[in-house]
N, C-alpha and C positions, 0 to 999 in steps of 0.2 A: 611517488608520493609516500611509498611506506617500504621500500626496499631495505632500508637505513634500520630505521626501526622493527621491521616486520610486525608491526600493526598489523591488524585483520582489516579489509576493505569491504567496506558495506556500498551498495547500487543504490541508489533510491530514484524511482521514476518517480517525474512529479516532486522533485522534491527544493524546486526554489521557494516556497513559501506553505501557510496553514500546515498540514497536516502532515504533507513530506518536509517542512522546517521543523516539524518538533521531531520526526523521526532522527533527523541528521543531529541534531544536536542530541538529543538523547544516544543515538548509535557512538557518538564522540564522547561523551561523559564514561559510556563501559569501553572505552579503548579502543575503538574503528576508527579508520581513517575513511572518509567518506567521499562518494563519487553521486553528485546529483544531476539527475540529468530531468530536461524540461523541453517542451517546444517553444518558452519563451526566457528569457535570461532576465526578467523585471524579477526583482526580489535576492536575485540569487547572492550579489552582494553582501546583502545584511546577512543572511547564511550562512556564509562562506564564515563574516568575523565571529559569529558566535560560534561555529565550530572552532574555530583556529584558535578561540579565547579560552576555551578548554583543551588544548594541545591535539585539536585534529588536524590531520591533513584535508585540504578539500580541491576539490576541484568538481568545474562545470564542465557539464557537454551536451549540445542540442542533441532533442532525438523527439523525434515523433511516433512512439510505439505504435503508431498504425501501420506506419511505413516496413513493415517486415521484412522489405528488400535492404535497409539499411543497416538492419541487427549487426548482421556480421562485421561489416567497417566499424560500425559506431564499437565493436566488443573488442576487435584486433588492435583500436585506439585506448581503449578503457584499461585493459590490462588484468590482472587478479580480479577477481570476485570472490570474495568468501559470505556472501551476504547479500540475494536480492528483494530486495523490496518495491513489488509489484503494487504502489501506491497511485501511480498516474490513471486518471479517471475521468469522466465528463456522464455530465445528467443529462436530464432529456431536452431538449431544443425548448420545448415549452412545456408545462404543465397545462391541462387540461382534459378533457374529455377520452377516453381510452379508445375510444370507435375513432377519435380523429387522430391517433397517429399515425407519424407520418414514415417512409420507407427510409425519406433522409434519416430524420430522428435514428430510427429502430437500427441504421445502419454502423449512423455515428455510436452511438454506444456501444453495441459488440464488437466494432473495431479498436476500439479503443481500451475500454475495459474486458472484453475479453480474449479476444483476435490476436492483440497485442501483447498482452498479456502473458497468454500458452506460447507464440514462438519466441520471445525473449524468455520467455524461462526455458523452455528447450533447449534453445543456444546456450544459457548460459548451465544449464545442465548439464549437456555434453563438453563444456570446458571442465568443469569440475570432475568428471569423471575419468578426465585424463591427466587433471594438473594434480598433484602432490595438495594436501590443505599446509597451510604453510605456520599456523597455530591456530588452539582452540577449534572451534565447532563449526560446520558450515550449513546453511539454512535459506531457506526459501520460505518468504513470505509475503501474502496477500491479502489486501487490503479489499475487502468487501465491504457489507453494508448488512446493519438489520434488514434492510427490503431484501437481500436471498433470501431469507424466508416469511419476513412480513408483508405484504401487498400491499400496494397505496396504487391502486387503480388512477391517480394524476399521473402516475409516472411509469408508468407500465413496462414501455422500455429498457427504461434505467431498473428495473425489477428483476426483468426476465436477464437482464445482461449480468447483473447482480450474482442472482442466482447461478448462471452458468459458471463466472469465478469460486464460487464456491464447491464445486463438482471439480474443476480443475485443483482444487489444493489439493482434493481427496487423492484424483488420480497418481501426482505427480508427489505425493506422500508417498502409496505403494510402488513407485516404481524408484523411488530412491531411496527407500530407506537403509536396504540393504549397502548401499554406498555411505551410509554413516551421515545420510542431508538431509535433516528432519525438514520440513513443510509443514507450516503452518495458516489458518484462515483467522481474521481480525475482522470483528462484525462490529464496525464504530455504529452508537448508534444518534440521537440527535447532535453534533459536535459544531460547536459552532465557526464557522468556515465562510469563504467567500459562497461556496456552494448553496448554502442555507443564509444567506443573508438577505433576499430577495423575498422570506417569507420568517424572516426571525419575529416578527412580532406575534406574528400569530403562534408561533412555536412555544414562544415566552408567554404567553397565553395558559395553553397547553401542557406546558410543563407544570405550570404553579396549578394549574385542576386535578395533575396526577397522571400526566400520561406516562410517567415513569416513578418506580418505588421511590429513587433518589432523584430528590425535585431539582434539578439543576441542567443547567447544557452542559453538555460534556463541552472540554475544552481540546485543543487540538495535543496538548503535553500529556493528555488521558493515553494518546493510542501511541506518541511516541515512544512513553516510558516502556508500554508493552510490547512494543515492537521491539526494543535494546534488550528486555528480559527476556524474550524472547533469542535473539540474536547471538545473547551471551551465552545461551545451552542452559539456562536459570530451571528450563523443562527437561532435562535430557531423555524421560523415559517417556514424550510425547510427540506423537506427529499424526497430522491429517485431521487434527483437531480445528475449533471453529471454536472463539474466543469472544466472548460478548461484553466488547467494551459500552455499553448502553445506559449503564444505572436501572439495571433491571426491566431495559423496556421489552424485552424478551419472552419473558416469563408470563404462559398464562393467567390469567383472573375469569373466577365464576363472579 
């Protein structure tokens, strides 16, 4: 995909549509050639041409980052990594009551967003630490949530599973730094996504009463462009940091 060239190859899990489609096309705007991988291939088309409409290379490949027994093939197929973006994620089964969830629930979500998460980046750490970076910068980044640190008792699971990604950026920040692979955390905060669509009205609601300084939904090209500035080394003298893409929903108020 980028041999020819020696473009830099960016991973993005989750990224045939919303939030992983803005990273890939942003990652392609600063020069990546991009590899998105998904458990479903719906979207991945229209992806693929807005990357390639800006001179990215793209390519698909299923992958269920639960499946941890998979990493390995799915990585020896993938090839280079200069760039992962741990974007793939799922909420909680249902909203509701915190005393009724469920073990399914609480299971699916640290599988997924965390579980999956730490041995794909492991894997693809210990590639990097033996492959040569082939230009520019290489980096690890993870896509969390205001809920790591804000609570919404509906979602408790998706909270606490949250929260754990964010412990892992820090980790796996100190333990590569000195390999020159800065790590990075991305706390999106209300964005509007298939995710949040299910309760966008009342959100929209919400927003215009001030649940954020900047009255607006974040849009999914909020967290892509940050993810490409990031990607690009735009931070060089930062890592294991925790970046609040929110419009200030972050920030205490007395």
């Amino acid at each position: 995909m980028s041999g020819a060239t020696q473009r830099p190859v960016a991973l993005v899990t989750g990224g045939r549509r919303g939030i992983g489609r803005a990273c890939c096309v942003a990652l392609a705007e600063r020069g990546f050639d991009v590899l998105a991988a998904d458990v479903e291939e719906d979207g991945a088309q229209e992806t693929a041409e807005l990357v390639r409409a800006l001179g990215g290379g793209f390519r698909f490949h299923h992958l269920d980052v639960a499946r941890v027994e998979s990493h390995r093939a799915f990585l020896e197929e993938a090839g280079r990594v200069d760039c992962l973006v741990n974007n793939a994620g799922v909420g909680a089964l249902k909203r509701g009551d915190l005393l009724e969830v469920t073990p399914e629930s609480w299971d699916r979500a640290f599988a997924v967003n965390a579980r999956g998460s730490f041995f794909l980046t492991q894997a693809v750490a210990k590639r990097m630490l033996v492959e040569p970076a082939v230009s520019g910068p290489r980096c690890v980044i993870f896509i969390s949530s205001a809920n790591a640190a804000l609570a919404s008792p509906d979602r408790g699971e998706y909270c606490a599973s949250k929260s754990a990604v964010s412990m892992l950026a820090r980790l796996f920040a100190l333990r590569l730094a000195e390999a020159g692979i800065a790590v990075h955390e991305i706390r999106p905060g209300v964005i509007r996504t298939d995710l949040t669509a299910p309760v966008s009205e009342a959100y929209t609601r919400r927003i215009a009463d001030g649940l954020s300084p900047i009255r607006r939904w974040g849009e999914a090209g909020d967290i892509g462009r940050t993810v490409a500035m990031l990607a690009a080394g735009d931070l060089p003298f930062s890592t294991g940091d925790a970046l609040h893409i929110d419009g200030g929903l972050h920030i205490g108020r007395l």
